[in-house]
C-alpha positions as CSV (number, residue, x, y, z in Angstrom):
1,X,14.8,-36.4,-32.1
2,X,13.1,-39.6,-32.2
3,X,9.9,-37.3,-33.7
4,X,11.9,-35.5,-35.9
5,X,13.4,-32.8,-34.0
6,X,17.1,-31.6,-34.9
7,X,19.8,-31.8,-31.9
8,X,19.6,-28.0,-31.2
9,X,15.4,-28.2,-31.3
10,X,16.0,-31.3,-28.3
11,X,18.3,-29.4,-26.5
12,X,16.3,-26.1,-26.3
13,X,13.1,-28.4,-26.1
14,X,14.4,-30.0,-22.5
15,X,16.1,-26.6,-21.4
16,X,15.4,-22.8,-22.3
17,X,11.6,-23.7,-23.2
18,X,10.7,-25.1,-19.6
19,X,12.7,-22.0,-18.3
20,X,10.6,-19.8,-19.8
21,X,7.5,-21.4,-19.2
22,X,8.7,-21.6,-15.3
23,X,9.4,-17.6,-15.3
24,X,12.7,-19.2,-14.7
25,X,15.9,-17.1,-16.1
26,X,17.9,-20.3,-16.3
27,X,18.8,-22.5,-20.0
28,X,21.5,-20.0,-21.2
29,X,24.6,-19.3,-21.3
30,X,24.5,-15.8,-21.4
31,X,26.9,-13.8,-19.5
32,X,26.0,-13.5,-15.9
33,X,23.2,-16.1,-15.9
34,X,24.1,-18.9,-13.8
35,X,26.3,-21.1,-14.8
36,X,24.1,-24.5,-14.9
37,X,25.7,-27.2,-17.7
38,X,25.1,-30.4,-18.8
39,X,27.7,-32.0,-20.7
40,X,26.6,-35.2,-22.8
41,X,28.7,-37.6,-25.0
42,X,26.2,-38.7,-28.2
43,X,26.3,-41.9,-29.1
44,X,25.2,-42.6,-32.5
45,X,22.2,-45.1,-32.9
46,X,19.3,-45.5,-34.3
47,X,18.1,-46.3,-30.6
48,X,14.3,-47.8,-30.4
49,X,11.8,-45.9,-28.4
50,X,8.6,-47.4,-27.5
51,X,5.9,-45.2,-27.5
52,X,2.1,-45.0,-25.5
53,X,0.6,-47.3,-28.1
54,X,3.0,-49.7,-28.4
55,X,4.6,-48.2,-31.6
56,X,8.2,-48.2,-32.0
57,X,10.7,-45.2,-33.2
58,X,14.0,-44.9,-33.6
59,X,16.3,-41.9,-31.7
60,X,19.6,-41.5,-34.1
61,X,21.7,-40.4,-30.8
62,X,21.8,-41.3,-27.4
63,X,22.9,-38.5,-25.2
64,X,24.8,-39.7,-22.1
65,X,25.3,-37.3,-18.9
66,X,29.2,-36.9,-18.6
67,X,28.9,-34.0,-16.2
68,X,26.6,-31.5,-14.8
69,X,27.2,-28.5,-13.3
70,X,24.8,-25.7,-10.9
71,X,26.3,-22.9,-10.4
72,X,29.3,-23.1,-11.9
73,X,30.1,-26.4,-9.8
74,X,30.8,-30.4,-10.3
75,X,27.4,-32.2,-9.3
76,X,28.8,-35.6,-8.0
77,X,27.4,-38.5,-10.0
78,X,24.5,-40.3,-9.0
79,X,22.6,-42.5,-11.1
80,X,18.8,-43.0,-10.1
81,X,17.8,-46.5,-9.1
82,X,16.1,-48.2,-11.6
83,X,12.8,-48.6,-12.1
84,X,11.3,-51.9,-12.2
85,X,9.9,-53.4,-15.4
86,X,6.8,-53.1,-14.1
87,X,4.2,-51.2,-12.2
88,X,2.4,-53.4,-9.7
89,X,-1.2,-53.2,-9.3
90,X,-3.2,-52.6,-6.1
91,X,-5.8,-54.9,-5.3
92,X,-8.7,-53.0,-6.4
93,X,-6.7,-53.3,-9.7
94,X,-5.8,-56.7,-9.4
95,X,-9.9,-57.7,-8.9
96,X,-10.2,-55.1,-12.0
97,X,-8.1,-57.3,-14.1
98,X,-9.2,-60.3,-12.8
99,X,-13.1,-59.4,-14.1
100,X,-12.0,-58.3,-17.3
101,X,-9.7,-61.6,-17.8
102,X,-12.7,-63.6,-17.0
103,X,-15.6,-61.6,-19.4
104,X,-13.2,-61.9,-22.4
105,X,-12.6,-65.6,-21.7
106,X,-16.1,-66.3,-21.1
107,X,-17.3,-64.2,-24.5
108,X,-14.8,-66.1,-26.8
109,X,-16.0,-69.6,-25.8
110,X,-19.2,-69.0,-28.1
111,X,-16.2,-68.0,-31.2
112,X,-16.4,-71.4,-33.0
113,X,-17.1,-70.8,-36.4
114,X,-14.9,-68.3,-39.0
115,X,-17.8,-66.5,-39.3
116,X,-18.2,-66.0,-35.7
117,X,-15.4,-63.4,-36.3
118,X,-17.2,-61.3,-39.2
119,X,-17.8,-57.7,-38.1
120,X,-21.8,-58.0,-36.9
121,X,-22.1,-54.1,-38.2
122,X,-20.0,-53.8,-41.5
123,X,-18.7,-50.3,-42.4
124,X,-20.0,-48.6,-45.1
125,X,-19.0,-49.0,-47.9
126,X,-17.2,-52.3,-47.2
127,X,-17.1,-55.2,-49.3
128,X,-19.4,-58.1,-48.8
């Protein structure tokens, strides 16, 4: 919703469309399928929503599971632990970052004058 779909798109978006791509005859509620529900309360927002590049949007809802049911019966709840607010990095990483962290620090050093900063190839058609 956050990119401009409607409630209904969502929905279908995170249910019948996977089904289908799947082969799966699951995301209806047509009688004699299977009887797999999620019930949601929505929660009015708006509700940021970082994106890849660090771009913010803003959901208008928040959906909230209430209840889910498979086959026609009661899931118990369980939350999913949370994850942490970061990823760690393995070691090869670590060195990775480390190299990178030193090549920038060691290329800005020589930065000293405003027109250090000056872009060395202008773009066409910019202004001098």
């Amino acid at each position: 919703m956050a990119a401009g779909l409607s409630l209904n798109e969502a929905v279908g978006a995170a249910t019948v469309r996977p089904a289908r791509t799947f082969g799966l005859d699951a995301g209806t509620l047509a009688p004699g399928a299977p009887a797999d529900i999620a019930v949601f309360d929505v929660e009015e927002g708006p509700f940021p929503l970082p994106d890849v590049h660090g771009d913010v949007r803003h959901a208008p809802v928040k959906l909230h599971n209430a209840a889910t049911y498979v086959a026609g019966r009661l899931l118990p709840p369980s939350a999913a632990e949370a994850p942490p607010p970061w990823v760690p990095l393995s070691p090869a990483q670590e060195r990775a970052e480390h190299g990178r962290q030193q090549r920038t620090r060691g290329a800005v050093q020589y930065l000293t004058d405003p027109e250090d900063f000056d872009e060395p190839f202008p773009r066409h058609g910019a202004r001098a």
